[in-house]
C-alpha positions as CSV (number, residue, x, y, z in Angstrom):
1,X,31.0,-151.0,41.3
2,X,29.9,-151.6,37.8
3,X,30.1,-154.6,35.8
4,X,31.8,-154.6,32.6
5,X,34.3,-156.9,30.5
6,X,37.2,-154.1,30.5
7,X,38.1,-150.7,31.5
8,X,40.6,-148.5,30.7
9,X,42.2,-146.3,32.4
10,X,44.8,-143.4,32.2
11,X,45.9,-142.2,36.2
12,X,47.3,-138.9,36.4
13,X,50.5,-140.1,36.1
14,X,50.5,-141.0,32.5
15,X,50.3,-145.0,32.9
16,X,47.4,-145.9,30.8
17,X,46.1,-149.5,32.4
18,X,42.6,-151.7,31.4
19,X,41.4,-154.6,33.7
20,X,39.1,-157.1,33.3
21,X,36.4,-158.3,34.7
22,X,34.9,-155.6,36.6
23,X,34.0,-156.4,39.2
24,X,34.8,-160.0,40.5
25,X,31.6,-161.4,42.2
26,X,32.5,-164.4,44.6
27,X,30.8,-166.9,46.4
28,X,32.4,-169.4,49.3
29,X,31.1,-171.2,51.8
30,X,33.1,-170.7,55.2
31,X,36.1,-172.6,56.0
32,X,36.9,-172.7,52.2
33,X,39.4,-171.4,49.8
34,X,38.8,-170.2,46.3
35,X,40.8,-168.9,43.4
36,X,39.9,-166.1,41.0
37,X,42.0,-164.8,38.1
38,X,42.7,-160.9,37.8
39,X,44.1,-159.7,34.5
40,X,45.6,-156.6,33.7
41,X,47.2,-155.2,30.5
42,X,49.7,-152.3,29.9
43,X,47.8,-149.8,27.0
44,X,51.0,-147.9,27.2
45,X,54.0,-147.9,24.5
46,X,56.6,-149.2,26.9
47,X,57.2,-152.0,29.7
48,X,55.8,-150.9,33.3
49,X,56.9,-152.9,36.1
50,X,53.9,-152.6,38.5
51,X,52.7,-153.8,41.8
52,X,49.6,-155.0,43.7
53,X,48.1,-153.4,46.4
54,X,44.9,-154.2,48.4
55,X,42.2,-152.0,49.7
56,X,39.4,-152.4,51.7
57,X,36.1,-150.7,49.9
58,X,33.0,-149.3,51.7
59,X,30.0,-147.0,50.7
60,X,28.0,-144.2,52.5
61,X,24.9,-142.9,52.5
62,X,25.4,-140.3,49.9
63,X,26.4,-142.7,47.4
64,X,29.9,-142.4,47.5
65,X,32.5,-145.4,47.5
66,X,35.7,-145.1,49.7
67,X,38.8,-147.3,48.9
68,X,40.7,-146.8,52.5
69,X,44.3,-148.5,53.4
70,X,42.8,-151.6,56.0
71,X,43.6,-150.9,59.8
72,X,44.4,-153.4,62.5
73,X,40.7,-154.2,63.2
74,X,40.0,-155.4,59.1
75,X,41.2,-159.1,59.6
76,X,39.4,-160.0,56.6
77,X,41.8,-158.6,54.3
78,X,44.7,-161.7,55.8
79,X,42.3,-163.7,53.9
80,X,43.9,-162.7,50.8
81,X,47.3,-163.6,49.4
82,X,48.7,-163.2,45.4
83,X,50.9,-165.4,43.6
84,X,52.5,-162.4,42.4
85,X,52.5,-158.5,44.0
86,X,55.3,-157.4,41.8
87,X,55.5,-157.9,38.1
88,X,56.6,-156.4,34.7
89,X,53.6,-155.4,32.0
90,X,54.8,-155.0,28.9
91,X,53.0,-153.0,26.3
92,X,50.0,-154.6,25.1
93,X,49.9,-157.5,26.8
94,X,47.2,-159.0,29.0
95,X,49.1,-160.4,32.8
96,X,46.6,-162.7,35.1
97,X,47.5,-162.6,38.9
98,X,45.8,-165.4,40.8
99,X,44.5,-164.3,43.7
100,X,43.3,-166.6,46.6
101,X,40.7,-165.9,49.5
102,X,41.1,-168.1,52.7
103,X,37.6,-168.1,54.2
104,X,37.4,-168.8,57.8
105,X,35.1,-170.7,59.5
106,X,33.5,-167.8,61.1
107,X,33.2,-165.4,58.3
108,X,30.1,-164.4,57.2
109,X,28.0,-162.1,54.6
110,X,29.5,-159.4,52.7
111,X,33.6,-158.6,52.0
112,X,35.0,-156.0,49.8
113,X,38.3,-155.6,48.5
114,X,39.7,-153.3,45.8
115,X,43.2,-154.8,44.3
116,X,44.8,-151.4,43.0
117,X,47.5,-152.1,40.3
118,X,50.1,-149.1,40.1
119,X,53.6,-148.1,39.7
120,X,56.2,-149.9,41.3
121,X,58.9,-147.8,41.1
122,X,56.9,-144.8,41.7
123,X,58.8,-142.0,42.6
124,X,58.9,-141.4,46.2
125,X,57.4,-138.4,48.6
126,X,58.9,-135.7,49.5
127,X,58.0,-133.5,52.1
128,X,56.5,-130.3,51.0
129,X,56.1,-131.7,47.9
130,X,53.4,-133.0,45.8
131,X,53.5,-135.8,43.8
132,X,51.2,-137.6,41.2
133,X,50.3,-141.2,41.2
134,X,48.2,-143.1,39.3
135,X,46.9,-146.2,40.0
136,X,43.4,-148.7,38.6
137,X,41.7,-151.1,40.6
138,X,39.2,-153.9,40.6
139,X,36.8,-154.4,42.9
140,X,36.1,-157.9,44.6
141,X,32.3,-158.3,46.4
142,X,32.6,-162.0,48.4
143,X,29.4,-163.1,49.9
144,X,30.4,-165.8,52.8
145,X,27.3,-167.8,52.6
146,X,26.6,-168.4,55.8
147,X,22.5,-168.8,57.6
148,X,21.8,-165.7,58.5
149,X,22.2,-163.7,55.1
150,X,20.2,-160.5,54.4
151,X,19.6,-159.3,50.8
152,X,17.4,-156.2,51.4
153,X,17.4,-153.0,49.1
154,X,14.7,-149.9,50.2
155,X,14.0,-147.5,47.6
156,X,14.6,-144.0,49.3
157,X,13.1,-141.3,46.8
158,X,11.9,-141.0,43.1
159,X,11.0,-138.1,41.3
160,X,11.9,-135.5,38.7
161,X,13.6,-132.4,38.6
162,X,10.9,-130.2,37.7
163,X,6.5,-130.5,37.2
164,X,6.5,-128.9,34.2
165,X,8.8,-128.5,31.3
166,X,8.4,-126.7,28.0
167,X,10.6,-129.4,26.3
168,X,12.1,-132.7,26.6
169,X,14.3,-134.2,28.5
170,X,12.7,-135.0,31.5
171,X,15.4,-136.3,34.3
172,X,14.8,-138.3,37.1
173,X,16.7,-139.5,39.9
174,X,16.5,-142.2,42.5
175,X,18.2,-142.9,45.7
176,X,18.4,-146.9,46.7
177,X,19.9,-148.1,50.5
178,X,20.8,-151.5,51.6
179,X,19.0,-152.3,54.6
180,X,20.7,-155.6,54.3
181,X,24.1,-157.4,55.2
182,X,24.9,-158.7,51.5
183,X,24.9,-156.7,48.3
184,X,22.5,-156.4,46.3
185,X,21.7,-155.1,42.2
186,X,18.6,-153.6,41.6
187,X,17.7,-153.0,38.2
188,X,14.4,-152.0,35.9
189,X,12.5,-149.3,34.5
190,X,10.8,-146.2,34.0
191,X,7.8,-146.6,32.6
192,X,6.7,-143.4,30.7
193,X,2.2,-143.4,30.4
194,X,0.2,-140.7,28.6
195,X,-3.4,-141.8,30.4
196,X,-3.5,-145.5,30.0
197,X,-1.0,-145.4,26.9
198,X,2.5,-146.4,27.8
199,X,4.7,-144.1,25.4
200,X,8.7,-145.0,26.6
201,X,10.5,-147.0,28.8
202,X,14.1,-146.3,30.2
203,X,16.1,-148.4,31.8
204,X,17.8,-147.9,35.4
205,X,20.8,-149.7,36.6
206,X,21.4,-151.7,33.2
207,X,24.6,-153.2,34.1
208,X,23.4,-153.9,37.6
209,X,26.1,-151.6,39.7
210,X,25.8,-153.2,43.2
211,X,24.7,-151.5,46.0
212,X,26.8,-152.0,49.0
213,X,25.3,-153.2,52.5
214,X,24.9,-150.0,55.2
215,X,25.5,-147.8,51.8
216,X,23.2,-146.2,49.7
217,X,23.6,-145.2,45.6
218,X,22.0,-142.2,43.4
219,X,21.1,-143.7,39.8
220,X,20.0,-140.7,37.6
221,X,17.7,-141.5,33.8
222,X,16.6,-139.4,31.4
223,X,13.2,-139.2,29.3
224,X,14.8,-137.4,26.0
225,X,12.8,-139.3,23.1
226,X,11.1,-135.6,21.7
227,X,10.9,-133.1,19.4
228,X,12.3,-130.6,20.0
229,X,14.8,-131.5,22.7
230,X,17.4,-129.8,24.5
231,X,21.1,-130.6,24.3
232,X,24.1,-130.3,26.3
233,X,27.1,-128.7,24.7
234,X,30.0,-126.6,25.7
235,X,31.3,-123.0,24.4
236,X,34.8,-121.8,23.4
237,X,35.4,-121.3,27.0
238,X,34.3,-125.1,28.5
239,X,31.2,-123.2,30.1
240,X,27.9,-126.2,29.6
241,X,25.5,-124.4,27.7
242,X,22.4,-125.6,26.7
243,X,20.0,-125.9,23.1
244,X,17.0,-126.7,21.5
245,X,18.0,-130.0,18.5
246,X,15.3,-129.2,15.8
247,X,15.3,-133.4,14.0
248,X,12.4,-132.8,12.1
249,X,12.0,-136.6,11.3
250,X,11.0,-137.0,15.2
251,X,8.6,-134.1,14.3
252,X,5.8,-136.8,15.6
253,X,6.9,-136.9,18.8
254,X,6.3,-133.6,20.1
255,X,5.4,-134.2,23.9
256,X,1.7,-132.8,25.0
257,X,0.1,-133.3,28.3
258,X,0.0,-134.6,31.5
259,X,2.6,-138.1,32.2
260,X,3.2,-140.1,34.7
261,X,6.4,-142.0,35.1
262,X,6.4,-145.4,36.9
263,X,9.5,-146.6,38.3
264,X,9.6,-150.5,38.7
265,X,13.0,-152.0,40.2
266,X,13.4,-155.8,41.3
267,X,16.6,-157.3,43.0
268,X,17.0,-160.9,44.5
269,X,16.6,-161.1,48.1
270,X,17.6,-165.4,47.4
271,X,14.9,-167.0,47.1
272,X,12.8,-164.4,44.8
273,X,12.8,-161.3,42.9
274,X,11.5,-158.5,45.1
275,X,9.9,-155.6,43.4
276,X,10.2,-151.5,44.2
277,X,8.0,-149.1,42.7
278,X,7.2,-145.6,43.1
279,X,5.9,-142.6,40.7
280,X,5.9,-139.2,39.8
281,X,3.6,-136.8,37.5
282,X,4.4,-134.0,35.3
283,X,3.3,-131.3,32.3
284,X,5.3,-131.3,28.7
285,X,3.7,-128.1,27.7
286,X,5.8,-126.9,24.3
287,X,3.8,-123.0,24.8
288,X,6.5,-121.4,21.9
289,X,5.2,-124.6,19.5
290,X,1.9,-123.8,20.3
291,X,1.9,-120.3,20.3
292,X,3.6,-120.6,17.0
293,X,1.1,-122.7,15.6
294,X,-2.2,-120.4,16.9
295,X,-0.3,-117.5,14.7
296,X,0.2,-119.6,11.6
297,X,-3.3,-120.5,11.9
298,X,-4.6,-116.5,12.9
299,X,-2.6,-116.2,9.7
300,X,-3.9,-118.7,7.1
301,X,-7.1,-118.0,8.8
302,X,-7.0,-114.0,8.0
303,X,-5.5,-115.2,4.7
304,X,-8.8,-117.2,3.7
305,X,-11.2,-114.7,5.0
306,X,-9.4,-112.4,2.7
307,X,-9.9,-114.9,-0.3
308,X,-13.3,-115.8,0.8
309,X,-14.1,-112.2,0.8
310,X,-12.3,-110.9,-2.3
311,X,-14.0,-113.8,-4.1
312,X,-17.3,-112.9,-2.8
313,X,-17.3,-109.2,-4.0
314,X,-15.8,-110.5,-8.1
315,X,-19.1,-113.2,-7.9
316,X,-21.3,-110.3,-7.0
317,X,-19.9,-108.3,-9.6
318,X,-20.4,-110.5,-12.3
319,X,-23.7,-111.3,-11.1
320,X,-24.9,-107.2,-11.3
321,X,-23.5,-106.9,-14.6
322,X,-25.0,-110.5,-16.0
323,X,-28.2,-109.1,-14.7
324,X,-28.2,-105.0,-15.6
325,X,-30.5,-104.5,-18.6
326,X,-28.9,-103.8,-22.0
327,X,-28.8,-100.7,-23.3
328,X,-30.5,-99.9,-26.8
């Protein structure tokens, strides 16, 4: 789950939805009860009536996040009631749900919940047939502060997709786990050094997406400040292609040499900001640039001999004839 003030989305049913925040970050001691506000607003043309439906969310170790129904063994989702599960959106305008979390006395660490806002008078299932539904939903992370606690993040691998690369970019990818028994955000950068010269710095996990206790999460970051570069695109039939972007006023940054990317990641473990750092080394080596530039300069090079030489043979020329005798 990622932080932002809104998202919109359209399900495959055609209801267009946006929700904000997301996600709802929650504190409570246990044997308390808190409030929290969840707003929603129909981006459609027309009045939806829609309902509210809660999930229980977990993450594996390969990154991926599972909204599942709750079985008979997830007590913690009893916690949660709504002042509303049913309600008509009208177009355009933002409706806040109060939702309230019971904490019990022996609850402890992490809770995750997705509330999933959708259709309520979906149409229904058939068998043997398929149907489409859409559906949004914003994810609630509770920490039940309780002694015990465990914020702990491991960094798992670092490195780049290739050693060497004719031209920018350069793409790296990292995979963080939580070792601990609360969520946790890392967040930092990758430092970019030529030798001691530090020459960019990209930023991993800006809008500090948490990592999910017993899960893991792939962030990927790309080096692409050069010249020339490579771009992305897409032909006529949707196939990615790929191509060199010529910006001659980044002509300065043509990339040269031997890096060395340094990742450095913090999170807070709740007391103090625990570092993770790893690196990696590779070759920018543009060989078409350069082998261009060796035949420009065999080129100019002949080109001036030829001058030199030309201009060489008309001074000796001059000179015999200033210094052949004259004739009488």
């Amino acid at each position: 789950p990622h932080p932002t003030h809104a998202q919109t989305t359209t399900p495959t049913d055609g209801i267009s939805l946006q929700i904000s925040p997301l996600p709802i970050e929650l504190v409570a001691k246990p044997g308390s009860s808190l409030t929290t506000d969840l707003r929603v607003r129909n981006a459609g043309t027309q009045t939806e009536k829609l309902q509210v439906k809660l999930l229980k969310v977990s993450e594996d170790n390969n990154g991926v996040v599972h909204l599942s129904t709750p079985g008979p063994n997830d007590a913690f989702v009893n916690w949660v009631s709504f002042d509303r599960t049913v309600f008509d959106a009208p177009s355009n305008q933002w409706q806040t749900i109060k939702m309230t979390v019971n904490v019990p006395k022996t609850a402890a660490f992490g809770y995750y919940w997705a509330v999933e806002y959708l259709r309520a008078n979906a149409e229904p299932t058939q068998a043997g047939k398929a149907v489409a539904r859409g559906a949004v939903a914003t994810f609630i992370l509770l920490n039940a502060d309780a002694p015990g606690a465990k914020r702990q993040a491991s960094l798992v691998s670092f490195g780049a997709d290739k050693k060497s690369y004719e031209f920018l970019p350069v793409s790296f990818s990292l995979k963080l786990s939580n070792t601990g028994n609360v969520h946790v955000a890392p967040h930092g950068n990758i430092f970019i050094n030529k030798g001691s010269k530090q020459v960019a710095s990209i930023a991993v996990n800006p809008t500090e997406g948490n990592v999910l206790p017993g899960g893991s999460r792939f962030y990927d970051a790309a080096w692409n400040d050069g010249f020339p570069v490579y771009v992305a695109g897409a032909d006529a039939k949707g196939k990615i292609t790929k191509s060199l972007k010529w910006d001659f006023s980044k002509v300065n940054h043509l990339r040269f040499g031997h890096y060395t990317a340094h990742l450095l990641l913090v999170y807070d473990n709740g007391t103090r900001d625990v570092p993770l750092e790893a690196s990696v080394s590779f070759w920018v080596v543009p060989w078409r640039v350069i082998v261009g530039l060796l035949f420009i300069g065999l080129f100019v090079g002949i080109g001036l001999w030829s001058t030199f030489r030309k201009s060489a043979r008309f001074v000796k020329r001059r000179s015999s004839k200033n210094n052949k005798p004259n004739e009488t």
